[in-house]
C-alpha positions in Angstrom: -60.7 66.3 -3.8 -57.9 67.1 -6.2 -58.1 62.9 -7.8 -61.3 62.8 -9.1 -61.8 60.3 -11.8 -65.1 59.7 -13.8 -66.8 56.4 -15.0 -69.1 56.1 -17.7 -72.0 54.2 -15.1 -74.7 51.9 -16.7 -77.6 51.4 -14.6 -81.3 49.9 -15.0 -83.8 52.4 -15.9 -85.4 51.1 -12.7 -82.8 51.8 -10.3 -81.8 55.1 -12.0 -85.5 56.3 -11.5 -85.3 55.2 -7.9 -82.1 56.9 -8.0 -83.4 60.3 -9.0 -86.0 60.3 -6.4 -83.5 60.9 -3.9 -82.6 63.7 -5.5 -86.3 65.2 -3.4 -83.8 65.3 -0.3 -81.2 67.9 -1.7 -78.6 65.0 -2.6 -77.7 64.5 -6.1 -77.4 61.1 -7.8 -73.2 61.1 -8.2 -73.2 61.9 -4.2 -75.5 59.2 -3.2 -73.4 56.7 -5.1 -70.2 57.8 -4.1 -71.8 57.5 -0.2 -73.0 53.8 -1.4 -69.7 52.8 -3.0 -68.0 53.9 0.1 -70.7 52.4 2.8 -70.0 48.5 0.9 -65.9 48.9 0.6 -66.1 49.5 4.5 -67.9 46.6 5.2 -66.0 44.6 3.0 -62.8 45.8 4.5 -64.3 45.2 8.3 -65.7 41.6 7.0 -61.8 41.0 6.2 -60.6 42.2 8.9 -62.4 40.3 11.5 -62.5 37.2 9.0 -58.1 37.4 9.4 -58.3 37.9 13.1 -60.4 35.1 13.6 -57.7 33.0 11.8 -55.2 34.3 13.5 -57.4 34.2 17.4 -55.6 31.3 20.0 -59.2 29.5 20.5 -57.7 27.4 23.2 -56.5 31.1 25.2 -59.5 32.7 24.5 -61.8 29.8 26.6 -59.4 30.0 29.3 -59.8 33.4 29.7 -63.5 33.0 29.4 -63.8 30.8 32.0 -61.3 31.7 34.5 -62.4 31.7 38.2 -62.0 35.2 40.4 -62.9 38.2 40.5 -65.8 40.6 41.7 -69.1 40.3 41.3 -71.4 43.0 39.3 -72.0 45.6 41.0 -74.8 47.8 41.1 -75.3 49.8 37.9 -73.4 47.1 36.5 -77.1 45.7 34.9 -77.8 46.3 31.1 
């Protein structure tokens, strides 16, 4: 990682404690935070993403696909 910034980080002396009990697993503080930071920016990029395809979805298409007549029935090994 050549663009590597640093932030001064305030935390809670309870979460820092917390904190450096996962360091018992071989993982150091900065790494589990970085993993954290990165885990909540994906899921708030996948929250956006479905929340703009959902404005964007043709609700009146998407029933009449739903409920369109034909096809096969299940087969077997079709079953959950």
């Amino acid at each position: 990682m050549k663009d590597i910034t640093t932030y001064p980080l305030r935390l809670p002396n309870s979460l820092k404690q917390a904190l450096k009990e996962t360091e018992e697993d071989g993982s150091s503080m900065n790494q589990f935070i970085i993993v954290a930071v990165s885990e909540k920016l994906s899921a708030m990029k996948t929250a956006a993403f479905f929340d703009k395809a959902r404005q964007e979805a043709n609700f009146e298409t998407f029933w009449r696909i739903l409920n369109r007549k034909g096809g096969k029935p299940p087969r077997e090994g079709d079953e959950l």
